[in-house]
N, C-alpha and C positions, 0 to 999 in steps of 0.2 A: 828391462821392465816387461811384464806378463801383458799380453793385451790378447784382448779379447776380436776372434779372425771369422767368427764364425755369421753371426749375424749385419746384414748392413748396419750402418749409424743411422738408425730412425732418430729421429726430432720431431715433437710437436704438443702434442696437451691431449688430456683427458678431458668428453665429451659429456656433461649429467643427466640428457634426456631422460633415463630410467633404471639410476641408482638407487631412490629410496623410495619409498610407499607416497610419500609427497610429489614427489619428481614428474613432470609434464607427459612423459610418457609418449617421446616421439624426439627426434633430432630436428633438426635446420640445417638444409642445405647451405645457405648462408654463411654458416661454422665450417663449412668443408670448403668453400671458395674462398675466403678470407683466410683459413688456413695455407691452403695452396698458395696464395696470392702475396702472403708476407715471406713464403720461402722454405715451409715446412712441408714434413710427407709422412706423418701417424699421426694418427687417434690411437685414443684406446676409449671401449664403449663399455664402463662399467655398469652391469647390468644386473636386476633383481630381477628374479626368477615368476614371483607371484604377479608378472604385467603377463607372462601368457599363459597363467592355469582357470582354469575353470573352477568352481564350487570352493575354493580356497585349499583344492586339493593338491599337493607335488605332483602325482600322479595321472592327472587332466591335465594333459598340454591340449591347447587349442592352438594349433599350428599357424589357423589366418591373423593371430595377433603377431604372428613375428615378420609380419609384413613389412612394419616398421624400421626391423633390423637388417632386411634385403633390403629397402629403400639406403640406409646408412652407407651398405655395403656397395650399393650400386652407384654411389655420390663419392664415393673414395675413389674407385675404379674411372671415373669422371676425371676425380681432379690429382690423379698421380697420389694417392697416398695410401700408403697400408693403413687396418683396419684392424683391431686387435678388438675380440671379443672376450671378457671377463667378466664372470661371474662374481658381482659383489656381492650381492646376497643369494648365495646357492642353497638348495633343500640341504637342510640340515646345519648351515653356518652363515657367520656375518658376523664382523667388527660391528656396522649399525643397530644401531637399537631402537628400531621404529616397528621392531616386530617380534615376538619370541616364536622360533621355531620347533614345530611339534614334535624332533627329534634329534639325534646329536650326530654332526655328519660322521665326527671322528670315531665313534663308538657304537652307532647301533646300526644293524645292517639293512635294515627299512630307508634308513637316511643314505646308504652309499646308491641301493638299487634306482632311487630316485634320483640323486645326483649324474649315476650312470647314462639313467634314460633321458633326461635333459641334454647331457653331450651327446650319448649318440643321434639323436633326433636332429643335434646340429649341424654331428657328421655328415647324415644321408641329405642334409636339405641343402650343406654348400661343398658337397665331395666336387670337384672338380674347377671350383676356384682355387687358382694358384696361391701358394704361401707366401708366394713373394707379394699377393694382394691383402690375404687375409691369415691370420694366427688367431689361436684359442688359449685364454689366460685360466686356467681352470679354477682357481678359486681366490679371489682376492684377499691378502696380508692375514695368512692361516696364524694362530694363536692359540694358547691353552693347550694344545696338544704337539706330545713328543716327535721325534723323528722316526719312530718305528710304528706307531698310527697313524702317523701324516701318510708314510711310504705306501701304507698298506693300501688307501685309499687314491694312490695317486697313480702306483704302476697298473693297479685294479684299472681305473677308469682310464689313462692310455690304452691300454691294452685292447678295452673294448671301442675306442675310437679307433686305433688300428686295424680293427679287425672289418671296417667300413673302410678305412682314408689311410692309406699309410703312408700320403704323404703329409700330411697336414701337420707344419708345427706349430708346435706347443709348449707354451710358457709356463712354466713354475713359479707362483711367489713364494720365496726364499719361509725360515720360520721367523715366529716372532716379529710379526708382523710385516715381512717384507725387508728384513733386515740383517738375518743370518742365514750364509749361503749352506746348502744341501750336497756335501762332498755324497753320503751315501747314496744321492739320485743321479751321480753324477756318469753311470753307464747307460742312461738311458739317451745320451747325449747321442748315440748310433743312432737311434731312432726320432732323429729331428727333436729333440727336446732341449729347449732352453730353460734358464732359469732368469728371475728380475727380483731387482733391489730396490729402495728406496732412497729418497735424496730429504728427507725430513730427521735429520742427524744434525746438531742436535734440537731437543725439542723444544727448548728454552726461548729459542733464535724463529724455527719453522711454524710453531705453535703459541708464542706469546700472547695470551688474551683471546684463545680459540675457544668459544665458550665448550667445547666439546672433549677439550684438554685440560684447558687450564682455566676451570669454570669456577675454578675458589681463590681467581688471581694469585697466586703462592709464584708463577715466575719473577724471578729479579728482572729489573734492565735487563733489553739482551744488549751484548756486546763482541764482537769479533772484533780480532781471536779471546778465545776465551770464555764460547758459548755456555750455555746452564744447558744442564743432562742431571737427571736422578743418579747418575753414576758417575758424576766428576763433570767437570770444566772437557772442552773441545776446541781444538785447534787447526791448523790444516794438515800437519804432520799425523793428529789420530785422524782424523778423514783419510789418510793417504794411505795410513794403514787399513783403517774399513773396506776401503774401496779395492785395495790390494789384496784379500780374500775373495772377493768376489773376480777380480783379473785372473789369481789363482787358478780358480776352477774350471776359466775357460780354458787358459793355457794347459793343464794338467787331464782333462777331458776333452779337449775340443772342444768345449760346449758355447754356444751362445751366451749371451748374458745382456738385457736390457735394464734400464731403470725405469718401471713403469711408470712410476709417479712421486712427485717431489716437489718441492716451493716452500713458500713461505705467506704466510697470514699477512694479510693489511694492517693489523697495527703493531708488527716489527718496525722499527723506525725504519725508514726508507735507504739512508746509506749504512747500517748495521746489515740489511739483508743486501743489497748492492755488494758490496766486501764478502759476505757469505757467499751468496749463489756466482761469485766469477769463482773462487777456491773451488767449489762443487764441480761445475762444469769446467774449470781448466783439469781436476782431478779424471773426470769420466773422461774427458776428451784424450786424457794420456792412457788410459788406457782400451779405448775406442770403444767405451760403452756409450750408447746414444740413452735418452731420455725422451719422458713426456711429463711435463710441470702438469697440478691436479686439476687446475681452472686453463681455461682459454679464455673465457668472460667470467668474469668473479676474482672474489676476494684474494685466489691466490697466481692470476693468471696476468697477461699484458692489456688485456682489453675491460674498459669500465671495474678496476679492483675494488674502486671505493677506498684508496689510500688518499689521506689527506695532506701528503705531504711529497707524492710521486709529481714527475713534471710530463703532463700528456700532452700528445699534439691532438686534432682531428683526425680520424681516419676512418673514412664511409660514414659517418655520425657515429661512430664510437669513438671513446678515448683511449689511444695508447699511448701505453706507458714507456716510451721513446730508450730512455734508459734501457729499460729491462727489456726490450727487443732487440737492441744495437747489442747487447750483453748476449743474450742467446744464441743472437747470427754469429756474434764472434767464435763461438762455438760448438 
């Protein structure tokens, strides 16, 4: 079996301080010692770009607003956990749709110079914090565009982070939203470059009644084995084969490979996703990719989900979801 040698097995959740134009716009300490504290060691800080420009410009970085992302940085470093900085909404692209962007990252070259000077800006501001503390996700679950405009914009923007940091690694989200792996990027793996996948396979199961997926209720029941996918039924054998492309890559490259983000919605029935997410995580665990589920508090994480039907204990005045932490640890 391929496993993946390259990266530690991080564990832990994705943090939403300042994902989307609504978003609070600062972390809690809180979330990093409660992380540390049930046994885990990543974050990842999916981050919109417009919390630190000026006049609504790409081009105006006001640098004192990323104070908040040193503070992040310096609370990891506190409590033992890597720090994965990711650009969800970067100049020029985003899945979210809380904003339309004045240019196309994939295609015009005003959107790559801006995306450029955002990373390097990040370069010069954290060159000499170790990798083993902190990675850079460069653009979150890329889509719409092919693999030979992805590349062009990706070796591009490596290249000029290396030409500041050359140790600093660096994570790729796969295409097609974080779900097909990038054999063609896969010599940049010399150059500390990973690649990350997703754990929302299928969609039927991870996204049941998400009003941002499935907002014209059209999912069946989910059920496992046997998930809904616009492209057939899922089982743990095609997971095993999904996941085995992404194992591939490491083994065939060296390369790292994480799964940045993954789970499942609150109104999955409670042992439908139970059944799922052990098949996922006995899956990554066979082949030593670690993970980070999308919530740590919220609807898709261990803490206050808002599932009506999960069994929580007390923990610090939050509720976790006892199940689906013993499930985790298990793995």
């Amino acid at each position: 079996m391929y496993k993946q040698k390259v990266l530690p097995r991080w564990r832990g959740f994705n943090l939403l301080g300042m994902f989307v134009m609504s978003s609070p716009g600062y972390f809690e300490e809180e979330d990093f010692q409660l992380i540390s504290d049930l046994g885990f060691d990543f974050v990842r800080l999916p981050l919109n770009y417009t919390f630190w420009i000026d006049y609504d410009d790409p081009f105006e970085i006001n640098e004192s607003k990323l104070e908040v992302i040193d503070q992040a940085i310096r609370w990891g470093e506190k409590y033992d956990i890597h720090v994965n900085i990711s650009f969800h909404r970067a100049p020029g692209y985003s899945v979210a749709r809380d904003r339309v962007e004045p240019f196309d990252l994939w295609r015009d070259k005003e959107a790559l110079e801006a995306f450029k000077l955002h990373w390097t800006t990040f370069a010069r501001r954290y060159k000499g914090i170790p990798s083993s503390k902190l990675s850079f996700n460069l653009v979150n679950e890329p889509a719409g565009v092919g693999p030979g405009e992805h590349a062009v914009v990706m070796r591009s923007t490596v290249a000029a982070i290396r030409e500041i940091d050359p140790e600093r690694l660096i994570i790729l989200d796969g295409l097609q939203y974080g779900n097909v792996p990038m054999p063609d990027l896969g010599d940049l793996a010399k150059d500390n470059v990973a690649q990350s996948c997703r754990a929302y396979i299928p969609v039927g199961i991870t996204h049941y009644r998400a009003p941002w997926v499935d907002r014209k209720r059209n999912f069946p029941e989910p059920s496992w084995p046997g998930g809904y996918a616009p492209d057939g039924l899922w089982d743990r054998e095609r997971l095993e084969r999904h996941y085995g492309a992404w194992a591939a890559i490491a083994e065939n490259f060296n390369m790292g490979v994480h799964c940045g983000e993954g789970g499942c919605y609150n109104m999955t029935p409670y042992h439908v996703m139970l059944r799922w997410l052990e098949d996922v995580l006995d899956i990554l665990k066979g082949y030593n990719i670690g993970y980070a589920l999308w919530n740590f508090r919220g609807p898709f994480g261990i803490l206050d989900s808002g599932r009506v039907d999960a069994e929580y204990v007390d923990y610090r005045g939050h509720k976790l979801d006892k199940k689906m932490f013993d499930l985790l640890k298990k793995y």
